[in-house]
LOTITI-810499 format. One line per field, with one value per residue (C-alpha): residue number from 0; residue in one letter; x, y, z. Coordinates in pm, 1 decimal. Each point is the difference from the previous one (the first is absolute). Layout:
LOTITI-810499
zafi = [NUM  ...] $
mitor = [A  ...] $
px = [X  ...] $
py = [Y  ...] $
pz = [Z  ...] $
This chain:
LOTITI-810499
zafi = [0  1  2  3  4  5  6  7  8  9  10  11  12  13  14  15  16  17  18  19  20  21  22  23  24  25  26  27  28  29  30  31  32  33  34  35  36  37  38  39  40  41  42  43  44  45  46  47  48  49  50  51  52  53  54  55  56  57  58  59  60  61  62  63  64  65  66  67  68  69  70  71  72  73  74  75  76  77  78  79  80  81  82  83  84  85  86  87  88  89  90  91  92  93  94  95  96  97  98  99  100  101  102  103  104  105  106  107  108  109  110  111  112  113  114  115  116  117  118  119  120  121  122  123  124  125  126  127  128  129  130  131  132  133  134  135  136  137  138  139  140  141  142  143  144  145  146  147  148  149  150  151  152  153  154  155  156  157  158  159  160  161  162  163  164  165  166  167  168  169  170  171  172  173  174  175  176  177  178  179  180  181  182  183  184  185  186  187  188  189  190  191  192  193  194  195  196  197  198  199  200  201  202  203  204  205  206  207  208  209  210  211  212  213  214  215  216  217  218  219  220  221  222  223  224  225  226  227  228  229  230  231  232  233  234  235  236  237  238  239  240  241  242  243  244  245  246  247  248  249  250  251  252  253  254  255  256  257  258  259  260  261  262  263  264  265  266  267  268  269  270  271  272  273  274  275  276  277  278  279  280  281  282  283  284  285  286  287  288  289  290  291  292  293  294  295  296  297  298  299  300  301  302  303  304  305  306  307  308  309  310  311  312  313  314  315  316  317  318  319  320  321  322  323  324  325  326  327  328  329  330  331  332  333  334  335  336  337  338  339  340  341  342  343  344  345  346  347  348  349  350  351  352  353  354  355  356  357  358  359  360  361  362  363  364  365  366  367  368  369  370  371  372  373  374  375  376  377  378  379  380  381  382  383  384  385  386  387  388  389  390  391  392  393  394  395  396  397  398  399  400  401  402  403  404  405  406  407  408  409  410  411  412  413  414  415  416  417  418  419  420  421  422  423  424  425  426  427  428  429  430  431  432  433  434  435  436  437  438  439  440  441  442  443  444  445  446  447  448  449  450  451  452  453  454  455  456  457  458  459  460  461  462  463  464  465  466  467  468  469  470  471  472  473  474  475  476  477  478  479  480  481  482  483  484  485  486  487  488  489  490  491  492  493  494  495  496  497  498  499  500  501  502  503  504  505  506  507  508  509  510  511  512  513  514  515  516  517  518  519  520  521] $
mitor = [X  X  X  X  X  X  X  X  X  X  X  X  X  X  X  X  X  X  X  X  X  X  X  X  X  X  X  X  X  X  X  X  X  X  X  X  X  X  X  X  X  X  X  X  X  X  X  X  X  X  X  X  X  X  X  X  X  X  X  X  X  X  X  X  X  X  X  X  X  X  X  X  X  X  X  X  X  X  X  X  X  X  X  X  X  X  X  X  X  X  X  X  X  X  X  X  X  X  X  X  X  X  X  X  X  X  X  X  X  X  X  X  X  X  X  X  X  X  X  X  X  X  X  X  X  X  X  X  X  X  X  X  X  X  X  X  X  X  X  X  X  X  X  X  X  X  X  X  X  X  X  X  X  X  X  X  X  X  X  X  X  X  X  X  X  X  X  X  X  X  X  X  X  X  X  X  X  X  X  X  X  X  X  X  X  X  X  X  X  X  X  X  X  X  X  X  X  X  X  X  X  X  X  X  X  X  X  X  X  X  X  X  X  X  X  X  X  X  X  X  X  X  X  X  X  X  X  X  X  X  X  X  X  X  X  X  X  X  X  X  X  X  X  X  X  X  X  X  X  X  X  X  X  X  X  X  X  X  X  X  X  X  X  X  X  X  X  X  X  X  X  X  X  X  X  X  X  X  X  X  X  X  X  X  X  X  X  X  X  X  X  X  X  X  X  X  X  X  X  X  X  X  X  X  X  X  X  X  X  X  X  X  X  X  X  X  X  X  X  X  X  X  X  X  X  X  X  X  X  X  X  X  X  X  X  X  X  X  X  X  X  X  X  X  X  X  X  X  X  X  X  X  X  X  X  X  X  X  X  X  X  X  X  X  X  X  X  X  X  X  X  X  X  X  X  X  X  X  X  X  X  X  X  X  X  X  X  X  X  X  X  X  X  X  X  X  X  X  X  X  X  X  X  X  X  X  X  X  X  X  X  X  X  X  X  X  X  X  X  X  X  X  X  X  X  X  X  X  X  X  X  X  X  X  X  X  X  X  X  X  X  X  X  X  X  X  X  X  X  X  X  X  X  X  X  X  X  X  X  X  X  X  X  X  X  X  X  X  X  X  X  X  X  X  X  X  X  X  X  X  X  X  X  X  X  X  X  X  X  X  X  X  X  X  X  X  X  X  X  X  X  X  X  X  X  X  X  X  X  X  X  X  X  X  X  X  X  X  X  X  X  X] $
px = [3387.5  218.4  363.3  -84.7  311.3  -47.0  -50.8  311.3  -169.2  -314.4  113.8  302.2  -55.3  -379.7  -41.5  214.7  -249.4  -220.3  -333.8  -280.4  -313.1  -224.4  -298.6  160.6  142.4  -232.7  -13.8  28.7  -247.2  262.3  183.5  -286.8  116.3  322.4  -49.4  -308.0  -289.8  51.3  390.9  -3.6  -274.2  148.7  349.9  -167.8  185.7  -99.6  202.6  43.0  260.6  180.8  273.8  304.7  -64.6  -22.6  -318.9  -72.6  -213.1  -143.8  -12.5  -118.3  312.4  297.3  -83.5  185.5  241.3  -238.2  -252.2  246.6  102.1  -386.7  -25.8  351.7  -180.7  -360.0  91.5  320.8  193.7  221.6  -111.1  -9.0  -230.9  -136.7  -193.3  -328.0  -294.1  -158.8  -381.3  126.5  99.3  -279.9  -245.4  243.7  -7.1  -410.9  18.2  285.9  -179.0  -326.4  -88.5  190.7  -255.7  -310.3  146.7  25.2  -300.8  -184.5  239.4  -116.5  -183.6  -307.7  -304.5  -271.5  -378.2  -240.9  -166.4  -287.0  160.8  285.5  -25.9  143.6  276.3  144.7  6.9  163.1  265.1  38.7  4.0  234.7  252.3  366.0  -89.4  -358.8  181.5  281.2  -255.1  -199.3  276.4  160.4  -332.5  -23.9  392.9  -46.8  -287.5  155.9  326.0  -213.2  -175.5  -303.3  -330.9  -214.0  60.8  -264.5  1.9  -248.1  -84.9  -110.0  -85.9  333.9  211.4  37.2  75.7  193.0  9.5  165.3  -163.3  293.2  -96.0  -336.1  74.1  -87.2  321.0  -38.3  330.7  48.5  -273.7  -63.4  -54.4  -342.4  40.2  141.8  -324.3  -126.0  349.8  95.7  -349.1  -16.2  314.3  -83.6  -339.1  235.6  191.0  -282.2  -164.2  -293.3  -239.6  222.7  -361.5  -244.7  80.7  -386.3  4.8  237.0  202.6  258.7  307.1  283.4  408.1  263.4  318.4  407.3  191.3  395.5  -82.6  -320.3  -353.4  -298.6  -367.5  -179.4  -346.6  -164.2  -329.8  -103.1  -290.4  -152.4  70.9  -154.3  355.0  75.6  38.9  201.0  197.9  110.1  212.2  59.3  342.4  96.6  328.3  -27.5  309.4  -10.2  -30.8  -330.1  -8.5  -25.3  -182.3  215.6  67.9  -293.9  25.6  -261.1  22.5  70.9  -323.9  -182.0  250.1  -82.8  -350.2  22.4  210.6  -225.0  -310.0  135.2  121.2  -402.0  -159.4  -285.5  -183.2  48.6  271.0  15.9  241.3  -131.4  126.2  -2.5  130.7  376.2  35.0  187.5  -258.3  87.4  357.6  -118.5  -284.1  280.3  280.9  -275.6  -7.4  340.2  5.9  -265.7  120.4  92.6  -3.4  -308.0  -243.3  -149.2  1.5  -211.3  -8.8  -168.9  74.7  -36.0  265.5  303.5  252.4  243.6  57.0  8.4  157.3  -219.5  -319.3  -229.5  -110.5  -274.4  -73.6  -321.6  -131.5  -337.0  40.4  -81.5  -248.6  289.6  -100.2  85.8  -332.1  64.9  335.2  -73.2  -253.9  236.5  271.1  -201.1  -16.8  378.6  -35.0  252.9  94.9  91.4  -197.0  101.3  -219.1  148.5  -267.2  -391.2  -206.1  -331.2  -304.4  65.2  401.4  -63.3  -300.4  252.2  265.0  -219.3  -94.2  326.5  127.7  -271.9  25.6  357.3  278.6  192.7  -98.8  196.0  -55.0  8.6  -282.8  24.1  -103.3  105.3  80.3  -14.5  -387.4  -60.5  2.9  -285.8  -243.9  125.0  -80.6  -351.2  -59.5  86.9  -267.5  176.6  -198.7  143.8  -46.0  245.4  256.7  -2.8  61.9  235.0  217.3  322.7  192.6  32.8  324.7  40.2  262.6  181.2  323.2  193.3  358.0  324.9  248.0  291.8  281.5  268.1  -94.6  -169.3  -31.8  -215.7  -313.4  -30.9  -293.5  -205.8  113.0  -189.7  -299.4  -29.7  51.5  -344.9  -168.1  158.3  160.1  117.5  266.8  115.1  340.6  24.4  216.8  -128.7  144.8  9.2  224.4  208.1  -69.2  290.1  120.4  -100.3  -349.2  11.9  -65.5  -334.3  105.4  -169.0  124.5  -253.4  -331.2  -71.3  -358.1  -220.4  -280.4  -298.9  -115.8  -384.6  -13.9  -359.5  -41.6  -297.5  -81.4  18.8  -189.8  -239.5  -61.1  29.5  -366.6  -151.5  123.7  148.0  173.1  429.0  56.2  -171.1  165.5  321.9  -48.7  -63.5  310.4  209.9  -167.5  205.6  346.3  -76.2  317.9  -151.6  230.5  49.2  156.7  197.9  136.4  83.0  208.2  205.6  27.7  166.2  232.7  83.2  -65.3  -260.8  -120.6  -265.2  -106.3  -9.3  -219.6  -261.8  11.9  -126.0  -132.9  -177.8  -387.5  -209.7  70.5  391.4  141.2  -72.9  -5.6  331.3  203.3  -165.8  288.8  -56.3] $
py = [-894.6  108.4  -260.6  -262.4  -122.9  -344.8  95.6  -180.5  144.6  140.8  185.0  216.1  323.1  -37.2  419.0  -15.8  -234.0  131.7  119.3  -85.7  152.2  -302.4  252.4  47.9  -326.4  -221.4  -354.8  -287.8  -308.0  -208.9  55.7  -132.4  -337.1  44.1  85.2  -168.7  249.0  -80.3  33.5  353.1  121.1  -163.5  166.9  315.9  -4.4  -33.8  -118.8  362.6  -151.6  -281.4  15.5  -261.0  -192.2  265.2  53.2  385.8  -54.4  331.0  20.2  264.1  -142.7  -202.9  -331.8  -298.3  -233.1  -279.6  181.5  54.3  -324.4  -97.4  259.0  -174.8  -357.9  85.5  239.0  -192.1  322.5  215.2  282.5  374.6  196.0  295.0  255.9  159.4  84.4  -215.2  88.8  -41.1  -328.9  -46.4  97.8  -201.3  -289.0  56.8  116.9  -327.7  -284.9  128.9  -229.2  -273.3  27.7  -27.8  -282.8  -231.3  91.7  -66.5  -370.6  -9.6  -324.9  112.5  -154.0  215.3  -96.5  177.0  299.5  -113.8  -338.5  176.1  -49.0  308.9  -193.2  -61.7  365.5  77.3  -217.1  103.2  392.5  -113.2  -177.8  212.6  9.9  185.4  210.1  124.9  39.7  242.9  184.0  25.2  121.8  284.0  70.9  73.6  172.9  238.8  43.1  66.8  299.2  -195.1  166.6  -320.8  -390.3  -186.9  -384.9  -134.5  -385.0  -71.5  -360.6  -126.5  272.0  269.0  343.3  216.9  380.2  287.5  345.6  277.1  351.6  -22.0  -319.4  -358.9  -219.4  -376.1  -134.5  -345.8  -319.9  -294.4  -296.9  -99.6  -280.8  254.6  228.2  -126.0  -6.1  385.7  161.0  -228.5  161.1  340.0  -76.3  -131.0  325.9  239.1  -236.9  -101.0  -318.7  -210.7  -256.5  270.5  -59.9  188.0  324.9  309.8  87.0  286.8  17.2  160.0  -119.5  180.5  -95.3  164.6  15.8  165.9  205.9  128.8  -74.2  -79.1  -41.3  -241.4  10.8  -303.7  -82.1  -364.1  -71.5  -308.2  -53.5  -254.4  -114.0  -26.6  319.1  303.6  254.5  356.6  190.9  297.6  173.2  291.5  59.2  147.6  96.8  229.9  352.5  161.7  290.7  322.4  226.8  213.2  -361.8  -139.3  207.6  281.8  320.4  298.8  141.5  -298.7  -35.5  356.4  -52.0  -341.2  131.7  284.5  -213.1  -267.0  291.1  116.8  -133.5  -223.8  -149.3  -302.4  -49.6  -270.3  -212.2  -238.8  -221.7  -359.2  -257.3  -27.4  440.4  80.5  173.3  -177.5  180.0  291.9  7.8  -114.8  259.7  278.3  -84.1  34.3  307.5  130.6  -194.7  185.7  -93.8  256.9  -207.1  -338.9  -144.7  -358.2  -257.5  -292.0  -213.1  -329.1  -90.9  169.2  35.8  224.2  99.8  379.0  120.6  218.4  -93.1  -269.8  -279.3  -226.7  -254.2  -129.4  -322.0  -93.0  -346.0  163.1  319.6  208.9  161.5  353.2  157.5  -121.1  62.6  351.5  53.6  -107.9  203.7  314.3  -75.9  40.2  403.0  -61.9  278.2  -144.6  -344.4  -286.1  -187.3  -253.1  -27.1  101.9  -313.5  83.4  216.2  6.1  70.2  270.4  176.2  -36.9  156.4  292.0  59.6  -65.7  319.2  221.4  -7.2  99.6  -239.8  -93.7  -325.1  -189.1  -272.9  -198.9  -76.4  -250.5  234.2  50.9  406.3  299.5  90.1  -390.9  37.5  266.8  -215.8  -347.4  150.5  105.0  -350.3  -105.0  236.3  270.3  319.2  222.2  349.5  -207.5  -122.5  394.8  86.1  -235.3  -139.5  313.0  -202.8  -313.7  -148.1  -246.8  -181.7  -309.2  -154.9  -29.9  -130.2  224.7  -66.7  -177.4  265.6  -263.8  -79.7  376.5  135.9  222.5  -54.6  235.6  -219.8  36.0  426.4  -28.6  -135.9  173.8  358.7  -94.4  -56.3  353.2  206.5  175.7  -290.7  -5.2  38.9  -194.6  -315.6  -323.0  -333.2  -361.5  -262.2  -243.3  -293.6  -82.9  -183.1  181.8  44.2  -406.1  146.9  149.1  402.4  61.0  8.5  111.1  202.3  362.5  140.4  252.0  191.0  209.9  198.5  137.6  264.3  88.9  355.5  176.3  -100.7  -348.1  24.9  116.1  -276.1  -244.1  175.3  -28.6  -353.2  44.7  -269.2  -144.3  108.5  345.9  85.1  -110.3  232.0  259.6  8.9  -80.4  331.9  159.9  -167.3  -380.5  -202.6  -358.8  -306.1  -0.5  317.9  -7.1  -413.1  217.3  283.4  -298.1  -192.4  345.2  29.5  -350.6  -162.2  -245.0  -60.4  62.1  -377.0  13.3  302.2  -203.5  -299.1  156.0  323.0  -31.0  51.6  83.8  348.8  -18.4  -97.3  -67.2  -328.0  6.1  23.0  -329.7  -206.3  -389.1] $
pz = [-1377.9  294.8  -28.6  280.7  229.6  218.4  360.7  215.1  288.7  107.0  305.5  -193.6  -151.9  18.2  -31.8  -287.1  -149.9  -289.0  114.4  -292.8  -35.5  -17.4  -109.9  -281.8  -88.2  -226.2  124.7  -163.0  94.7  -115.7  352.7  221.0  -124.6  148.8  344.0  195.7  122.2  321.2  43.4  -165.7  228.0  294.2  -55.1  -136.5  -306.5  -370.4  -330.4  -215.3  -306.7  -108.3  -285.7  -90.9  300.8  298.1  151.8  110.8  330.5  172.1  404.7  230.3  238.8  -24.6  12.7  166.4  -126.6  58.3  -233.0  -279.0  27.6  -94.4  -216.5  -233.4  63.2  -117.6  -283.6  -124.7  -48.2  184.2  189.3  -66.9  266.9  -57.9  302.1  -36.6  206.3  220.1  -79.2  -405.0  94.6  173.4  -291.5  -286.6  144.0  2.2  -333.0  -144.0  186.9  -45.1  -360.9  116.9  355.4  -227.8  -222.7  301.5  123.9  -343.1  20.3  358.4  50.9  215.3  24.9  62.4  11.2  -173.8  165.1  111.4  150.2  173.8  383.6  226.3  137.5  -347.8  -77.2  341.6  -96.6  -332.6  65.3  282.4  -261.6  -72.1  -341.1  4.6  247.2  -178.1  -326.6  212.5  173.1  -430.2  -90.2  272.0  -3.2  -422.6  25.0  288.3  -228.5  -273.4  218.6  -81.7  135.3  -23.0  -48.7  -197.0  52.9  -260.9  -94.9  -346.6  -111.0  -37.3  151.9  272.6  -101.7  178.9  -68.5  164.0  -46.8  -49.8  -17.4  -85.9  -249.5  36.6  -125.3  -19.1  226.0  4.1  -52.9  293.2  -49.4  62.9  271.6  243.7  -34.4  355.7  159.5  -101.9  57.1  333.0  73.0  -63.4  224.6  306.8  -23.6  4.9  300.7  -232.5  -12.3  -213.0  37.8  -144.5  -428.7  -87.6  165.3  -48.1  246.9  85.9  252.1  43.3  -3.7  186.3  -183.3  26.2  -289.4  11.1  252.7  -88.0  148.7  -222.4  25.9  -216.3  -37.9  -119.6  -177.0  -58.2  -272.7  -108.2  -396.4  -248.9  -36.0  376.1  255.6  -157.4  265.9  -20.6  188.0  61.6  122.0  233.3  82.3  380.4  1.1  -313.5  36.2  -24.7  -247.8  57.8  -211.6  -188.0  -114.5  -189.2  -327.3  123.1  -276.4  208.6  -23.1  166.2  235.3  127.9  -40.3  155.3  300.7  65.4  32.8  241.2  237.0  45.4  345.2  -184.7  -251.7  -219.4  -267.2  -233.5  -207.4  -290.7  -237.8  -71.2  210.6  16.4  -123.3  350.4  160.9  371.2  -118.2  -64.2  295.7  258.2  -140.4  60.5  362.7  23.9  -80.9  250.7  248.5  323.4  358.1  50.0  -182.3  16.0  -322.1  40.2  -305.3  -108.7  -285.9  -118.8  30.6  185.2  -255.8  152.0  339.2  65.1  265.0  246.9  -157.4  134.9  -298.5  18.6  -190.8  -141.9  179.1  -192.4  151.8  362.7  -158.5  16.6  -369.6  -133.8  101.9  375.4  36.2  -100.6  227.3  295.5  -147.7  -0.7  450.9  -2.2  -63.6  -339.1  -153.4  -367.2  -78.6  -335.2  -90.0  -224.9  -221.2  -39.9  -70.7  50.4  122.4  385.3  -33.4  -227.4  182.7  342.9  -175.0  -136.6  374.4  119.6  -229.2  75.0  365.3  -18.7  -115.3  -284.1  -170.8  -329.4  -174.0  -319.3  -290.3  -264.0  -313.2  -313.0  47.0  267.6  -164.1  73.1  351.4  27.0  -152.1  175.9  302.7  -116.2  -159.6  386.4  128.5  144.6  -68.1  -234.3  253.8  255.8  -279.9  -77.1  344.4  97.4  -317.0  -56.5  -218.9  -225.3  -135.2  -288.1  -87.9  -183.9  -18.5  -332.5  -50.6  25.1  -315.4  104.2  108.0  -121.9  -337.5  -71.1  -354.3  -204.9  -193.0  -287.6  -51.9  279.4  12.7  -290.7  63.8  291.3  -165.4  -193.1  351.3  165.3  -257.1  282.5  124.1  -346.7  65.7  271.7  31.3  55.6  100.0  25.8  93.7  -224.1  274.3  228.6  260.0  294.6  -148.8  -155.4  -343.8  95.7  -64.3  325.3  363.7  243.2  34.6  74.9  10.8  -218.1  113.1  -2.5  268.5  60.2  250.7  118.1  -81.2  -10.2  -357.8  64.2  303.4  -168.2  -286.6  325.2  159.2  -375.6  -33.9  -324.0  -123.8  31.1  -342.5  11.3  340.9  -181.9  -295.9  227.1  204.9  -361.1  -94.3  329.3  -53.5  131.4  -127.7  -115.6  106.1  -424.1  5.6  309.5  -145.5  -346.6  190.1  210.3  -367.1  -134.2  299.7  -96.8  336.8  -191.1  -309.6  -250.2  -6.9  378.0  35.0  -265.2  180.3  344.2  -87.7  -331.3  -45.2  -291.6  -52.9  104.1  -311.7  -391.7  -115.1  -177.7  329.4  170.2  50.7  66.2] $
């Protein structure tokens, strides 16, 4: 602990001041009693310390002599200020008052009617009140901090859940307290411009919300539970950077491949994987790189997640018969050169895109399968003839998203280099990692996601088993017989570099045949 000196007067020598790190400064709920919520986010200043009667209080700015004459009154102790970032301030005093928020609310003495009895001007007023407001805007503002993907908002019988889902992992946050089920999902309802009256059908909406600077869209999905109605949402960050990609963890070799194929003039290349694998990443850092002002590069999507410069966007409309299949065929009247479509649903999308290829553009989009092989017989089982998938399908990329070990907290795993020199002798020696669990990573070992992949280019040979309808897993053998790199492999190579881990690479890329029993990790 840093020697604390009473502050005479805030104005003097307020450079000279000590500048803390309040990132790195651990907190102690203790101090939320001291100052009230409201005065330290008010004055934009937060209680760091307080030793042998002297109070260390952090500010972005000096503060006035009117303030520190508060701050001796409420605290009973002389004075020492300290400076520090205003956005660390900002997210402290989120961080301090944040228990203390949900113990009044949990003392809070709210009537609420049961669900079924609850007239619509009640929950206007109660979504309306300060405090369901400021327990929505915590709930978004620690998610966002948390570079949270998705929020889950769940009620239970005597309880609502709410989880955050961080790199690929749900995490249970914080719990409500049931009486303010109606007022926060009533809330959430009024932001996206939903029914707030219709409690038995699902509905989904959308929340434009700033937060320090940055703009977010949230997309919102409201579905009627047996406990009461249940909402997720999902988060993009406009503002964030779109990938490029030399970025997404591509090998070398499908990189080149990859590359070479999305320069041709036409045809129809796929990327699959489950929902929530980056594929809208990967689709929309693809057409940056053949972006130029020479082409006409037309998109549809449901929804919009990013906006692209230069390109047009759609977005799906169902509500008006604006669907996939007639989007595309108004698209295709617009002479593109390049066409997305976000994803292929069904029979009539799929046969338009076929013909879209064949009479001379470029087509992409997304499948939900399970690998690259997948996608050759989902589009027969949608009743696409096999002679036109031949014709018109180049290329196929797989992929998944596993965690990256924390840089911060870093070590090795003689463990794990073991057990994965008995699934490739040949990455014996390499070096793999994990991490300890840190701060930065809040004692997960993991801080962000990269892809792996496979990638099935339609050669001759694989043309070939496409005409004589041979099954996903006997085109698959075939092209493993000509090099093909399985997501399994290509997850093992990234778990030798020590980018991920073993565990990682079984949690997302595992099947039957990928590793002995003995390696299964729980």
């Amino acid at each position: 602990m840093v020697p604390s000196s009473p502050l005479r007067s805030p104005l003097d020598g307020w450079q000279e001041v000590q500048l803390v790190q309040l990132s790195e400064v651990q907190l102690d709920p203790a101090l939320a009693k001291i100052l009230p919520a409201e005065f330290a986010s008010r004055n934009k200043l937060i209680p760091v310390a307080r030793e042998d009667g002297v109070l260390q209080v952090a500010s972005s700015a000096p503060i006035s002599q009117e303030t520190l004459d508060e701050l001796r009154i409420l605290s009973d102790c002389e004075i020492a200020l300290r400076r520090a970032h205003s956005h660390e301030i900002e997210k402290a005093v989120e961080d301090l008052y944040m228990g203390l928020l949900l113990d009044d609310i949990h003392q809070e003495d709210v009537e609420v009617l049961s669900e079924e009895d609850q007239e619509i001007g009640d929950l206007q007023k109660m979504a309306k009140e300060a405090l369901v407001i400021k327990l929505v805007n915590m709930i978004f503002r620690q998610a966002i901090q948390d570079r949270a993907s998705d929020i889950h908002i769940e009620p239970f019988e005597r309880e609502v859940k709410v989880r955050y889902r961080v790199d690929g992992i749900l995490n249970e946050a914080q719990s409500l307290p049931k009486r303010l089920q109606a007022a926060v999902i009533s809330r959430i309802k009024i932001l996206a411009e939903l029914n707030i009256a219709e409690r038995r059908l699902p509905q989904d909406g959308r929340i434009r919300l700033k937060l320090s600077g940055r703009e977010y869209d949230i997309r919102v999905s409201i579905v009627p539970t047996y406990f009461g109605e249940t909402a997720a949402l999902r988060i993009l960050d406009k503002t964030h950077m779109l990938l490029q990609l030399d970025d997404l963890g591509l090998s070398s070799l499908i990189l080149r491949d990859f590359e070479s194929l999305i320069l041709r003039p036409n045809g129809i290349i796929l990327v699959t994987g489950p929902t929530g694998s980056g594929k809208t990443t990967t689709l929309y850092a693809t057409l940056q790189k053949v972006y130029s002002p020479e082409k006409n590069i037309i998109t549809i999507e449901d929804p919009v997640e990013y906006q692209l410069d230069g390109i047009s966007q759609i977005a799906v409309r169902p509500k008006i018969q604006l669907t996939f299949a007639n989007g595309l065929r108004s698209i295709l009247r617009q002479d593109p050169d390049i066409i997305l479509v976000g994803e292929i649903r069904d029979r009539e999308t799929a046969e338009i895109a076929v013909q879209a290829s064949l009479t001379g553009h470029l087509v992409f989009s997304t499948l939900h399968t399970n690998d690259a092989a997948g996608a050759i017989a989902r589009l027969r089982d949608m009743g696409v003839e096999p002679y036109l998938i031949a014709s018109s399908l180049i290329g196929v990329l797989a992929q998944r998203l596993v965690r990256l070990v924390c840089p911060h907290c870093r070590e090795e795993d003689p463990q794990a280099g073991r057990s994965l020199s008995l699934l490739r002798p040949d990455l014996a020696s390499s070096r793999c990692s994990r991490g300890r669990g840190c701060q930065h990573c809040k004692n997960s070992g993991y801080l962000g996601r990269q892809g792996i992949y496979e990638f099935l280019l339609m050669d001759d040979s694989i043309k070939e088993a496409v005409n004589e309808r041979e099954s996903a897993i006997a085109i698959r053998q075939r092209a493993i017989l000509k090099g093909f790199r399985t997501l399994w492999e290509d997850g093992l190579e990234k778990a030798a570099a020590g980018r991920t881990t073993l565990e990682e690479v079984l949690r997302v890329a595992k099947t039957e045949d990928s590793a002995p029993p003995s390696l299964e990790v729980d």
